[in-house]
C-alpha positions as CSV (number, residue, x, y, z in Angstrom):
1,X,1.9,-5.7,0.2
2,X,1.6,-2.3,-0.2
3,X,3.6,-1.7,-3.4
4,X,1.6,-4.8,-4.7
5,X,-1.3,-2.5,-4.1
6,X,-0.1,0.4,-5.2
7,X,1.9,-0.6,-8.5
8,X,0.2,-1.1,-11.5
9,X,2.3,-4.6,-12.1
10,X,4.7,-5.2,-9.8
11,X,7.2,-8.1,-9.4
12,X,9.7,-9.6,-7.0
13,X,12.5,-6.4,-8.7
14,X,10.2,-4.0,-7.8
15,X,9.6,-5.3,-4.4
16,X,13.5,-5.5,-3.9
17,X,14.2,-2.2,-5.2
18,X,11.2,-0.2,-3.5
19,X,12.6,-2.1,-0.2
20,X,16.4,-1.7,-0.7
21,X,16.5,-5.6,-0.3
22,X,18.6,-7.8,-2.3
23,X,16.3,-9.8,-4.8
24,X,16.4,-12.9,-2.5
25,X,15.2,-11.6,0.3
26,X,12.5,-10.0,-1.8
27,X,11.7,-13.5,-3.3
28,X,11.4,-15.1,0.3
29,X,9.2,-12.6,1.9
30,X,6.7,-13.0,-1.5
31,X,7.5,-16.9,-1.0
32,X,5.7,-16.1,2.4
33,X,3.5,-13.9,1.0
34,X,2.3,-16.4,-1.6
35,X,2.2,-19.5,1.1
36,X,-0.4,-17.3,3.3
37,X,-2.4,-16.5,0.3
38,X,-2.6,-12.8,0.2
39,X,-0.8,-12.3,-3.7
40,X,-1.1,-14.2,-6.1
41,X,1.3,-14.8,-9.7
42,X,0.3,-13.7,-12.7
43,X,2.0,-12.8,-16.4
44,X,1.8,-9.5,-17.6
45,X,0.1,-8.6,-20.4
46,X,2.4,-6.6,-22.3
47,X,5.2,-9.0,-21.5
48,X,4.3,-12.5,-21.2
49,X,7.5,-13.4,-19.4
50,X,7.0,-10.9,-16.7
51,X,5.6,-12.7,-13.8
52,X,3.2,-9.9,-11.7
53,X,2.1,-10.3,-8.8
54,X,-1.2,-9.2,-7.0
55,X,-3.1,-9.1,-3.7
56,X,-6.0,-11.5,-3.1
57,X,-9.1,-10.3,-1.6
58,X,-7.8,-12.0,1.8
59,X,-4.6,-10.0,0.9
60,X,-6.1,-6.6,0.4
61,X,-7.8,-7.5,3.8
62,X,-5.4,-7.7,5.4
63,X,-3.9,-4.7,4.1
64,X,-6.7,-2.7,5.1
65,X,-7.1,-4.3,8.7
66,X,-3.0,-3.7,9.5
67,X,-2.2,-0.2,7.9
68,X,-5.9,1.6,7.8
69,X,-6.1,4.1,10.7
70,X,-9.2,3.3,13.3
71,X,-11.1,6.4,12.9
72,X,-13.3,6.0,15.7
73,X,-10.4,6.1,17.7
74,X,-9.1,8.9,15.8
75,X,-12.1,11.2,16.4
76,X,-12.5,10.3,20.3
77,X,-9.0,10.9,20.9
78,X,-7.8,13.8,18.9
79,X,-10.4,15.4,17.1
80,X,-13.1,15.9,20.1
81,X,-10.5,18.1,22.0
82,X,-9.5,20.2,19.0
83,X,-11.0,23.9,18.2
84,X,-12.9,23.6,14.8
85,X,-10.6,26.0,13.4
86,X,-7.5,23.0,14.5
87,X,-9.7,20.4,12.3
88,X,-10.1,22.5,9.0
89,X,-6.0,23.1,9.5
90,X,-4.9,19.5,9.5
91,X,-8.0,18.7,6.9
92,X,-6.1,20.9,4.3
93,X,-2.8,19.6,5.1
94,X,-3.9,16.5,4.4
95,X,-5.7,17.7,1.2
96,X,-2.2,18.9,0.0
97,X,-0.4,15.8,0.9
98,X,-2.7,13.9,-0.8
99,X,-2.7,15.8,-3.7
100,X,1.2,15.9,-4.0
101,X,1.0,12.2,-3.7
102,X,-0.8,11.9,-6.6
103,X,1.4,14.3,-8.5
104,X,4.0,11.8,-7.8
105,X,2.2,8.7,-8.5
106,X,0.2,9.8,-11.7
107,X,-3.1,8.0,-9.5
């Protein structure tokens, strides 16, 4: 679900390559995927033969609720026992990962 989130249009290939699966087992998770209702098919616009595929909003949900950090939990655990100087240290690394990420992705 997350490359369906994160590419632009991706299809069952992409999934399969992305994953290192063979493009059957790619198709059967989707299949699974597509049964639950969190993606949906549709045809690409610069290639009508291209079937995309998509996260619904119960997808995208989902998503969210199973891969988003709880951040509650986050700043009760780790950040109230670190020294201020601690926060700002892992703040800019994530700064740089982020923005090395988006070097890589073009986002």
């Amino acid at each position: 679900m997350q490359i369906i989130e994160k590419e632009i249009e991706a299809g069952i290939k992409d999934i399969a390559e992305k994953m290192e699966l063979s493009h059957n087992t790619a198709s059967e998770h989707v299949k699974r995927l597509l049964e639950k209702e969190y993606v949906f098919k549709t045809r690409s616009k610069e290639d009508e033969r291209k079937v995309i595929l998509k996260l619904t909003d119960r997808g995208a949900e989902v998503l969210h609720r199973h891969s988003s950090l709880d951040e509650e939990k986050l700043e009760q655990l780790l950040f109230e026992k670190m020294t201020e100087a601690e926060r700002q240290s892992i703040l800019a690394a994530f700064a740089l990962l982020k923005e090395r990420a988006q070097d890589v992705y073009g986002h």
